[in-house]
N, C-alpha and C positions, 0 to 999 in steps of 0.2 A: 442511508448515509447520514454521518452525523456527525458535529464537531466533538472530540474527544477528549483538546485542550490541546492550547497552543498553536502552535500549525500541524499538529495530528488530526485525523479524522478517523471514524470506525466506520467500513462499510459491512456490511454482514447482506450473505446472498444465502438465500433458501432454496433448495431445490438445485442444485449447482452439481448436483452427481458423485460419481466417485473418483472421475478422473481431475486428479490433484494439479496436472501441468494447466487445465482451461484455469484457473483463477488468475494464479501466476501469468500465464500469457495474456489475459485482460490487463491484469496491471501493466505487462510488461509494454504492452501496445502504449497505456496511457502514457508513460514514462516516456515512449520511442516519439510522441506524438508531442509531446513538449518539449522534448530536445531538440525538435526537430521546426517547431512551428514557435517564434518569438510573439510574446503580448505588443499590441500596439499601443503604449500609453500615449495619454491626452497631448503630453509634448511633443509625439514624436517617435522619440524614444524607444527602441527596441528594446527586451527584457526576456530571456530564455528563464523559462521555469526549469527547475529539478523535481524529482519524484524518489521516494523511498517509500517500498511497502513492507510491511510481516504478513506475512499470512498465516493462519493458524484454523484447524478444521475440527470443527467438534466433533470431542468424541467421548463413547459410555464415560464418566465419572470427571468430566470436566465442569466444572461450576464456572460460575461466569468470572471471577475474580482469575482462576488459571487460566482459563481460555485467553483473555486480554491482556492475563500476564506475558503469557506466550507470543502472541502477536506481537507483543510491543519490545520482548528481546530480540523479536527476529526484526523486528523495526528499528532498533537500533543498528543492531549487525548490518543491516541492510545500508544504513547511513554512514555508519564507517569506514565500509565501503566502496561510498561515492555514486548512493541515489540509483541502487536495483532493490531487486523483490528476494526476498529472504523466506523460504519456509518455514514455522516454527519446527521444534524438534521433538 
């Protein structure tokens, strides 16, 4: 996991299979799991986070610039929305 820029981040899993729904459904937990559970800031304060992901799965003749390209329109899509997991296409 890595920051990517901004409040993006890229995670990249190796060894994750071929079934396309387990990634999506990782995300989709983390997403279910911050709408669900508020930050406690120092004042007090309760704070519900949102989650949007792309997801996008290498493949033969992806170079890294379309692979992250990919991701990050489905990351936007995903944001528009309203903070779910978007597969790339």
């Amino acid at each position: 996991m890595a920051r990517w820029g901004g409040d993006e981040f890229a995670v990249v899993m190796w060894n994750s299979g071929e079934e396309e729904a387990s990634v999506e459904r990782l995300l989709e937990r983390v997403a279910e799991e911050l709408r669900e559970n508020p930050v406690l800031l120092p004042s007090g304060e309760e704070v519900f986070l949102s989650f949007s992901g792309g997801v996008r799965r290498w493949k033969a003749g992806d170079g890294e610039e379309g692979m992250f390209s990919r991701a990050d329109e489905a990351l936007y899509r995903a944001k528009v929305e309203g903070g779910t997991v978007k597969q790339a296409e």
